[in-house]
N, C-alpha and C positions, 0 to 999 in steps of 0.2 A: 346457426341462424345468420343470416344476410343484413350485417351492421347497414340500412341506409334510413334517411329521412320517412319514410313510410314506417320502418319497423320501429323507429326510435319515439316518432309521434304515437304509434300505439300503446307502446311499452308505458309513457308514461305519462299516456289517458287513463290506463289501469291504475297506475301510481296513484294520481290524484284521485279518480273514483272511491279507491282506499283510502287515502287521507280523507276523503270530505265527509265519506258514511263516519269512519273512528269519527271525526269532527263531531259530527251533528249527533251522537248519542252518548258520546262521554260526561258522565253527570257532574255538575258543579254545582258549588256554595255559594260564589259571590254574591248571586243578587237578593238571598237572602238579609244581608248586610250593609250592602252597600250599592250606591245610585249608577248608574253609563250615564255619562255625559260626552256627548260628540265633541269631538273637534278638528278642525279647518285647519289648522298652523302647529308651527314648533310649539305652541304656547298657550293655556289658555291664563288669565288672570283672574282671581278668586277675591278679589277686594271685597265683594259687594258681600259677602259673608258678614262683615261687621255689621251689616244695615240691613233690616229686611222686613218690608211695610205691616203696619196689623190695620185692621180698622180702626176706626176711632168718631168720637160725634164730631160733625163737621160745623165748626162755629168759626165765622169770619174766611180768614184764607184757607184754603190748607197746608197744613203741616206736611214741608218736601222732607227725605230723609234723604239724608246727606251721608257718601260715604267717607270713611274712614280713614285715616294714612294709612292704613293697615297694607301692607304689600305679599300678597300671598299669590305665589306663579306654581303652576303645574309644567314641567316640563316634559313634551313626549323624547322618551329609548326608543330604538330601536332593538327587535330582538329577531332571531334567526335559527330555524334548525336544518341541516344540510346533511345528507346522504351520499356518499357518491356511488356510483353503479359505474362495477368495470368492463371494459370493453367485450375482456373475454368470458364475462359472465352471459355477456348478450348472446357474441357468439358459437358457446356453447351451448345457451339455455338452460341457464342455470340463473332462473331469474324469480324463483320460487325465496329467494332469503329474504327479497327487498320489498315480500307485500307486509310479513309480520316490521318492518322498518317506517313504510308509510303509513302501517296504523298506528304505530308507538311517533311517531312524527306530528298526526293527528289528533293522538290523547293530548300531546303535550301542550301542542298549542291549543286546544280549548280550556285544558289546567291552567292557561298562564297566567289568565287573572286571579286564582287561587290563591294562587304561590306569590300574586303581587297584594294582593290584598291582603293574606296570614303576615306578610314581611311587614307589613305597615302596621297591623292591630301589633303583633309584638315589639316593635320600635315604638309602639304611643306616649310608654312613658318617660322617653327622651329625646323626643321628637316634636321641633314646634308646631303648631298652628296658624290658624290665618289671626291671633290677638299677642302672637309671640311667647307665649306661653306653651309648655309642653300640653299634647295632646286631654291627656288624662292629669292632672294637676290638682294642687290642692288651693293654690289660689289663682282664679282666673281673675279679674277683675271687672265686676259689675256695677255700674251706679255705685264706684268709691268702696265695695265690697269685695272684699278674697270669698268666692267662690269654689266650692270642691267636688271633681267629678271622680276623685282617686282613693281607692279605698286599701288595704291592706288586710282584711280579715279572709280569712282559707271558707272557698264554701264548704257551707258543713247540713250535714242531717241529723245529725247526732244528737241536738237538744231544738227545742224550738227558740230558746235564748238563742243557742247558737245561729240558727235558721234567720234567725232577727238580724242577729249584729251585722251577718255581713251580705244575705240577697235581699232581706228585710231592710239593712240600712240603704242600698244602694237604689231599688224602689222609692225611696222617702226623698234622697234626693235628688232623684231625678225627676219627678213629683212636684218638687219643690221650684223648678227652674224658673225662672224671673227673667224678662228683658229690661232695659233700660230705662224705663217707666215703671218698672216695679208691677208690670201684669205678668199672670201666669203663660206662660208659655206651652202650658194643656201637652206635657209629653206623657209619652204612653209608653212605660216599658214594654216590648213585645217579643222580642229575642233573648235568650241566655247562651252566650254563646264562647263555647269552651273548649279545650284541648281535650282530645282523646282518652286524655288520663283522668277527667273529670265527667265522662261521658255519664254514664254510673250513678253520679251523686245527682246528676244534674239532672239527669232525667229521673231519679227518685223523688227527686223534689220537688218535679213538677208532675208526678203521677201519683205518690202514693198517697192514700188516705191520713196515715199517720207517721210521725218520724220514730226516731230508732228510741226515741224516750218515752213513747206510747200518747204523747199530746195530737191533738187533731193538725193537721198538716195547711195551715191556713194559706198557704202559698203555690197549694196543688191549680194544675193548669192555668195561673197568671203569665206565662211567657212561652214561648215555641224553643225547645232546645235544637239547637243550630253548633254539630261539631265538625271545628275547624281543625283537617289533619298536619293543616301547615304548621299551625303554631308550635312555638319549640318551647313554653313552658309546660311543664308539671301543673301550676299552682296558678295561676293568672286566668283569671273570667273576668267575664266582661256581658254588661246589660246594656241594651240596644233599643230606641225608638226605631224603627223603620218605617212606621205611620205615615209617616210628611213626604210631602215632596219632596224635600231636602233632606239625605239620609246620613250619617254619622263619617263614613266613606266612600270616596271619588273615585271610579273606575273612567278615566281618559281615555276617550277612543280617536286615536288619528286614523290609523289603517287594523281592519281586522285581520286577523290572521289569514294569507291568503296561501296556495301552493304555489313555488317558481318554481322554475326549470332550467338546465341549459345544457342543450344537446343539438349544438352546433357542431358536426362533426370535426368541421375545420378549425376548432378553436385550441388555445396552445394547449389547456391542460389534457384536453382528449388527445393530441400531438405527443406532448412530451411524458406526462403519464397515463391513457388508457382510463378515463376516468369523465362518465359527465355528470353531473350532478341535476339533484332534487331534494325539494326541502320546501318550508317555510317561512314569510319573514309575516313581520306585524310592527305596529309604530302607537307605542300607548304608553300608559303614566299611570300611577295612585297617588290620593293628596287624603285630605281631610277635612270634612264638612264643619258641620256644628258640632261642638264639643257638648253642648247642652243637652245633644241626644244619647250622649251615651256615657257610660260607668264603668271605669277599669279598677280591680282589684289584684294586684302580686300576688294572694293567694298566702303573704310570707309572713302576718303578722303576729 
């Protein structure tokens, strides 16, 4: 085959045809879990998290809410996946290895918020927030109050005691969440959302009639199980509002994953090694919303 600008511009129009179909059908978790938030710059700023208006009766002025010292910055990475395709692969035609390449190029970048979003739910509980405290913690600090979104009990089926202590306890206090005036904050647990290894329990619990101790399964269909194959515990679940506009975590989007290319034949690396490249890049971030929406347990206790 005839290495010129015509054949190279074909070659990898197919390329990207392949990456964008893998693209657009490769199935994902994230927005299960977590909110897209656009952004313009290196940076977006997440202050306003500390403050965030309710109604109220309006007597006299009104009441501004004023934000916080709180300093919480999302910063966008850069990320990148790149191929190279060799000279004499063109010229032979032997170009059949590089479509299974642009769809594995494809999956990966539609995966990426997966992988950035599992990395962050697993870092939560050593990991701060926009109130400086770890993600999932046990004292957050409320109107003068250590507040707790962090639990320790392994979910369990086994008894409905058990069923209590720890998806029962972690319902209760999420239930329970209070803003700064001491009003309810109306969360909705709506996700259980677990590693692979908890797949099993967790969707037991939310399907069967009764638990393994023969008691009525009061807990049947109160939350969507949602499994996360990123996560790398065993033992750590995690309950989730995803209700609100505002959801527990931040998926930053500077640039989507787009396909590049570079098949300038005159350029040094096709010169000095035979080699032009295709790939990938994208420019995004994960952060951490309200802590109020959501419930981490180690699974270890």
């Amino acid at each position: 085959m005839l290495v010129n600008k015509s054949t190279l511009s074909a070659i990898f129009q197919n390329l990207k045809a392949t990456f964008n179909k893998a693209f657009e059908t490769a199935p994902v978790v994230w927005p299960k879990v977590a909110m897209r938030v656009p952004s313009t710059t290196s940076e977006n700023s997440y202050a306003w998290l500390s403050r965030f208006p309710r109604m109220r009766k309006w007597v006299g002025e009104k009441h501004i809410k004023q934000l916080e010292a709180h300093k919480y910055t999302i910063v966008n990475d850069d990320f990148e996946a790149t191929v190279e395709v060799d000279r004499n692969d063109i010229e032979d035609d032997q170009l059949g290895i590089y479509g299974p390449q642009a769809q594995m190029a494809g999956e990966s970048a539609k995966n990426l918020p997966d992988e950035l979003i599992s990395e962050l739910v697993d870092k939560a509980f050593e990991t701060l927030c926009y109130d400086g405290q770890y993600f999932f913690d046990t004292d957050h600090e409320v109107k003068g109050q250590s507040v707790s979104n962090k639990g320790v009990a392994a979910l369990s089926i086994t008894t409905l005691a058990a069923a209590q202590a720890s998806y029962g306890a972690a319902r209760t206090a999420l239930k329970n969440m209070k803003d700064e005036e001491g009003r309810s904050l109306n969360v909705t647990p709506n996700v259980l959302a677990v590693p692979p290894a908890l797949e099993d329990i967790a969707k037991t619990l939310m399907t069967a009639d009764r638990l393994e101790d023969g008691k009525v399964n009061i807990y049947k269909g109160t939350a969507e199980v949602v499994v996360m194959p990123g996560l790398t515990s065993s033992t750590a679940w995690f309950l989730l509002d995803t209700t609100k506009a505002i959801k527990p975590f931040i998926l930053q989007v500077r640039k989507e994953p787009v396909p590049v290319a570079m098949t300038d034949i005159n350029s040094d690396i096709v010169f000095t090694k035979k080699k032009f490249l295709f790939g990938a890049e994208a420019r995004m971030a994960v952060g951490y919303g309200f802590w109020q929406m959501a419930y981490g347990s180690t699974g270890q206790g």
